[in-house]
N, C-alpha and C positions, 0 to 999 in steps of 0.2 A: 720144914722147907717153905719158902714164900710159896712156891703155887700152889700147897697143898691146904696153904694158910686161905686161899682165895678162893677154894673151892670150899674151905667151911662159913666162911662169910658168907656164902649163897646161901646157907640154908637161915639165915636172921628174916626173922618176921617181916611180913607184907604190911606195904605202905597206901593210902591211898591214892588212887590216880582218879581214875573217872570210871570205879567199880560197875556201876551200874551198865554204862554200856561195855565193858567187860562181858559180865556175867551175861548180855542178852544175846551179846556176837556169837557167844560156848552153847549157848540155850540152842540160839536157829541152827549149825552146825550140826546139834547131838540130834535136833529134831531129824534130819534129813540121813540121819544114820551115819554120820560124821567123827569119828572120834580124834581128839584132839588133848595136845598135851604143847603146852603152851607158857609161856613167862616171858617179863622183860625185869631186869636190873637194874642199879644203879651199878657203873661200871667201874666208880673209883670205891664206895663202899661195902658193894655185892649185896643191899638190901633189897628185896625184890617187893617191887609194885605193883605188882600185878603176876596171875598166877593161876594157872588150872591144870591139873595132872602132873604136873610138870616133872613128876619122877618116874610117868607111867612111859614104857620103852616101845615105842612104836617100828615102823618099817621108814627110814629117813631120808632112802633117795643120795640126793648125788650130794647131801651135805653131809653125805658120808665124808668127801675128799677133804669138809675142812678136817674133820679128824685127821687122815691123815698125812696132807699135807705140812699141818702145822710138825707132828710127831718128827719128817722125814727132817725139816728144816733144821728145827730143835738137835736132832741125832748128829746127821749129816754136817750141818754148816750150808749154810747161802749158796759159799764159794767153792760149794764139791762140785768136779764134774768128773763125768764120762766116755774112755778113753775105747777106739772100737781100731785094731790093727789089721796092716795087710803084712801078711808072712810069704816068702817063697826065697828061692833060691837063684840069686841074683847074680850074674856075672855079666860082663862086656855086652848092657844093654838087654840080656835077655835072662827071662827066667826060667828053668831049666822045670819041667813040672807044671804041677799047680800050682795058679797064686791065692792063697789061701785067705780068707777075713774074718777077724777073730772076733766076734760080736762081747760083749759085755752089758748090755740090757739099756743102750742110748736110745730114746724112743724118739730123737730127733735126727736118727742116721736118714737124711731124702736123697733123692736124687742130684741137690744142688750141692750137699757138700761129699758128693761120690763124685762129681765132676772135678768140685775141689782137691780132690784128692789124689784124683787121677792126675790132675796137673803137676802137684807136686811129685809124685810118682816121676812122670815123663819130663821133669824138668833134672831129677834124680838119674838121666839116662836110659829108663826103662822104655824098651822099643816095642817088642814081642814079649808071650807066652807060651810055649811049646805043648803046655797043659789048657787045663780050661781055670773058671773061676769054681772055687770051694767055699762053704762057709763052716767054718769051725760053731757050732749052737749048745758046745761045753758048757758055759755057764749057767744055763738055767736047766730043769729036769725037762721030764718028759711030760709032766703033769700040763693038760691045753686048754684047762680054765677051772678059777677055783668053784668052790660050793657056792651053790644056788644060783649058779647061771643057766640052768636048764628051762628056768620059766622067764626066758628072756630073748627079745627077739633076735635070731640067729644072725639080722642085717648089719645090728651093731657092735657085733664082737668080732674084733678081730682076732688071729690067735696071736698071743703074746710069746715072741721069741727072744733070745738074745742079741741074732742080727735080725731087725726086720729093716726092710725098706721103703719110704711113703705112706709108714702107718701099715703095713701092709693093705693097703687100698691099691684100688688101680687106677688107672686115666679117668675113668668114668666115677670115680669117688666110692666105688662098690668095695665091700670085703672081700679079698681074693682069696678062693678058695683053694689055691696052692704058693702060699707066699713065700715054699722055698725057693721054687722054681722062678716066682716073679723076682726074687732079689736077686737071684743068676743071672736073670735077663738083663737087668736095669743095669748090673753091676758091667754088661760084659757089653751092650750096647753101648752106655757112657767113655767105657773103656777105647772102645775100638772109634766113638766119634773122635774122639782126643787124639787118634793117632797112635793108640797101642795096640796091634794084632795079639787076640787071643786064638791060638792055632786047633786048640786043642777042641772035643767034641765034645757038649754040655749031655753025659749020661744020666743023669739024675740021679747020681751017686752019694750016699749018706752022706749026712755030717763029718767033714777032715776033721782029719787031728793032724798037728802041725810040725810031726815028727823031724827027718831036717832041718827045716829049713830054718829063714834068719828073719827077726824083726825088719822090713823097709820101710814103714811109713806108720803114725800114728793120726787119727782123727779124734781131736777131745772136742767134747759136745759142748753146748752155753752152758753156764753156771745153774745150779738148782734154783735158785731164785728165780731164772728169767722163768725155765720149764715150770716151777710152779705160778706165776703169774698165766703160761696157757693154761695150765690146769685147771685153774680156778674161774679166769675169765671164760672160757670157753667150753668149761666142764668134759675133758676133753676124759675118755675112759681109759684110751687105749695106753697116753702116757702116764698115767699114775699107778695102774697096772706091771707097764715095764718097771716101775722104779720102785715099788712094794717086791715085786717078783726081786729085784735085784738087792733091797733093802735084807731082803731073809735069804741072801748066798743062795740064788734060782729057783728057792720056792715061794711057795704061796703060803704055805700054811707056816714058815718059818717069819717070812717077812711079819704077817698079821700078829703070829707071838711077838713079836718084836715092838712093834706098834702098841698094843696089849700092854706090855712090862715097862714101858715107856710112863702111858701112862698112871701103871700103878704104885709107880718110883715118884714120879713129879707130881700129880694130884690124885692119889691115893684112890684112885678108878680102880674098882675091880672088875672080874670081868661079869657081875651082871650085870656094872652101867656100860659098859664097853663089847657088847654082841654083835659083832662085825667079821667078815667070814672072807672081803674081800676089800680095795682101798676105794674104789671108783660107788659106790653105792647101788651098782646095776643089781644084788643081790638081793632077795627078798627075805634072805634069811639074816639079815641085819635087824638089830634094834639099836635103837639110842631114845634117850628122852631129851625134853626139852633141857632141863635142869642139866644132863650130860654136858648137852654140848655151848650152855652157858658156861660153865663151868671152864671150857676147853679155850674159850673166843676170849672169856675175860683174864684168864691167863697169856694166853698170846697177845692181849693190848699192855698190858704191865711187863714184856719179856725185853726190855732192852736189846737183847743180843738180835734176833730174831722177831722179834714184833713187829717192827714198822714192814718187813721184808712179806710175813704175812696179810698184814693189815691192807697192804697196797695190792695184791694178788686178789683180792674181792672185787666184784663187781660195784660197781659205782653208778648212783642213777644219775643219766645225763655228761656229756663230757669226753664220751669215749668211743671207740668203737662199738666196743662191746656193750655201749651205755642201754642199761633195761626202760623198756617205758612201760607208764605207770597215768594215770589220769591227774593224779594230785601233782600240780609243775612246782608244790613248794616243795616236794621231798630234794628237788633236785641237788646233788652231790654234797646230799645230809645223810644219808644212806647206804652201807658196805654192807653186801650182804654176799650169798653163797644160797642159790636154789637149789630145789630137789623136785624133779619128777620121772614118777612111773604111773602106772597103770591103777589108779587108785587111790595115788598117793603126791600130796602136794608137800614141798615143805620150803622154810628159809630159815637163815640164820644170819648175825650178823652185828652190826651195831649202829647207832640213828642217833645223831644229835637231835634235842630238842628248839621248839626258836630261841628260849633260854639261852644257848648255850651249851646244855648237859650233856653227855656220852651216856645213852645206853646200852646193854649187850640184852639183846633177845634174841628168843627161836621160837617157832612156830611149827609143827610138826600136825598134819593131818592127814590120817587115812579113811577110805572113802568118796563119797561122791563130793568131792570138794573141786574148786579151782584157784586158781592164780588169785583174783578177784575177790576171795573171800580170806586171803590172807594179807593182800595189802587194803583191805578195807580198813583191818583193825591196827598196822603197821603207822596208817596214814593218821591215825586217831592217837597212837605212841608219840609221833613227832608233832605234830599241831597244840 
């Protein structure tokens, strides 16, 4: 297969670049008790130019997500989306019961398109509810975060449900620590601004199942494309989580197989270069190497189908919102990259013309006392 053909080309001998200050950037790094596993490529021949560790598997951060972004694209299609129903039992303007919302794992269900919804709903005739709001959360298990989220700050997880709403955050942008209860709210205040009486009394009654009643209304999410452009641009955890969860039929550990076999079908990834426990990189029980995820990046620029769809989902320096700044003003939008950080752990991936001209794909992976700073020192020395 071509991309497995692309990932043996990574391993063709090292070319000269500018060795010397190479080996002196890995020198200061290891002095400071730095470990570092590092490479840059040519991206149309996969000859690497430069190179240190580059097979050794470190802790990789949120460039976990290119891994599995690209996977979901590749699997799914651009053009999947995510369909999230409201069920109940509907006659002459009212629903008899509860109205039931059948989540399917859309990490972009907010409050603007429950508003959305409700219009269509109340344009559909619906006046009242004689029940209260339900959420049907069928599709994903019970399981409320994969492995190795326990040495992670509890501010930034949210739990991943099937219906969640607003991220499950609240007004104040905080994780809410009962996000069934806050989707009941949002769903039943929305509801009743719009002009639909929900009569019934919010008990905090389990997960519905949707026994009578009848499909009324459909909410399908934006395209996986757009959701992986936040992903990526905004390294956002909580939606690549929802879409891994949903990718492995509401688990975690099904989805990450998935990802896993992906890989070891298209470029012959086993799973000791692919140690990954969770999609977003919050996990500390991940590894990748640098050479992994060249491997993954220079694939995704030669995938016709899916590449450019990838490619553009990277951060970009200068240009954008999301544009990262950086001291050196020539990198500007010569550079697509995909950060990672944690507690320890710096990292990037990505690709950098040169002033030539040239496409290369590097990563940069460091754990330790590193920063930002010390990984576009040598980035800026790639492109110049």
């Amino acid at each position: 297969m071509r991309l497995a053909l692309l990932a043996v080309l990574l391993l063709a001998p090292s070319l000269p670049l500018d060795a010397q200050d190479f080996r002196n950037w890995v020198r200061g790094l290891e002095a400071r008790g730095v470990t570092v596993s590092a490479g840059i490529w040519d991206v149309g021949t996969g000859k690497a130019l430069e190179r240190h560790q580059e097979s050794e598997a470190l802790i990789p951060a949120s460039t976990t997500k290119a891994v599995s972004t690209y996977a979901l694209l590749k699997t799914l299609k651009p053009d999947a989306t995510i369909d999230t129903e409201v069920w109940g039992d509907l006659k002459d303007g009212v629903v008899q019961g509860d109205l039931t919302f059948k989540g399917d794992g859309d990490p972009l269900f907010t409050s603007e398109r429950i508003w959305m919804l409700a219009q269509t709903l109340k344009n559909q005739g619906l006046q009242r509810v004689t029940g209260s709001i339900r959420l049907d959360q069928s599709a994903f298990d019970a399981q409320r975060e994969p492995q190795g989220w326990g040495n992670t700050s509890a501010d930034s997880l949210p739990d991943v449900r099937a219906l969640s709403v607003d991220f499950n955050r609240g007004e104040n942008g905080r994780v809410s620590r009962d996000p069934e209860r806050q989707a009941r709210d949002t769903i039943q205040r929305i509801f009743q601004e719009t002009g639909i009486a929900i009569e019934g009394r919010d008990q905090g009654l389990p997960s519905a199942s949707l026994g009578g009643s009848r499909k009324l209304a459909t909410w399908t999410s934006p395209p996986l494309r757009a959701m992986v452009q936040d992903i990526n641009k905004w390294s956002n955890n909580f939606m690549i989580e929802m879409l891994v969860r949903r990718f492995g039929a509401g688990s975690w550990p099904r989805g990450i197989q998935r990802i896993q076999a992906f890989y070891r079908t298209a470029f012959n990834l086993g799973p000791e270069a692919l140690q990954i426990t969770d999609g977003s990189g919050l996990s500390k029980d991940n590894r990748l190497s640098a050479r992994t995820l060249a491997i993954i990046l220079r694939g995704a620029y030669h995938d016709f189908e899916v590449g450019p769809e990838f490619v553009s989902s990277l951060k970009i320096i200068g240009g954008e919102p999301w544009k990262l700044k950086v001291k050196d003003a020539n990198l500007t939008r010569r550079v697509r990259v995909k950060t990672g950080h944690l507690d320890r752990v710096t990292s990037l991936c990505g690709y950098l013309q040169t002033l030539d001209g040239q496409v290369r794909v590097f990563a940069i992976l460091l754990n330790g006392p590193a920063g930002d700073e010390d990984i576009w020192e040598q980035v800026s020395r790639w492109a110049n």
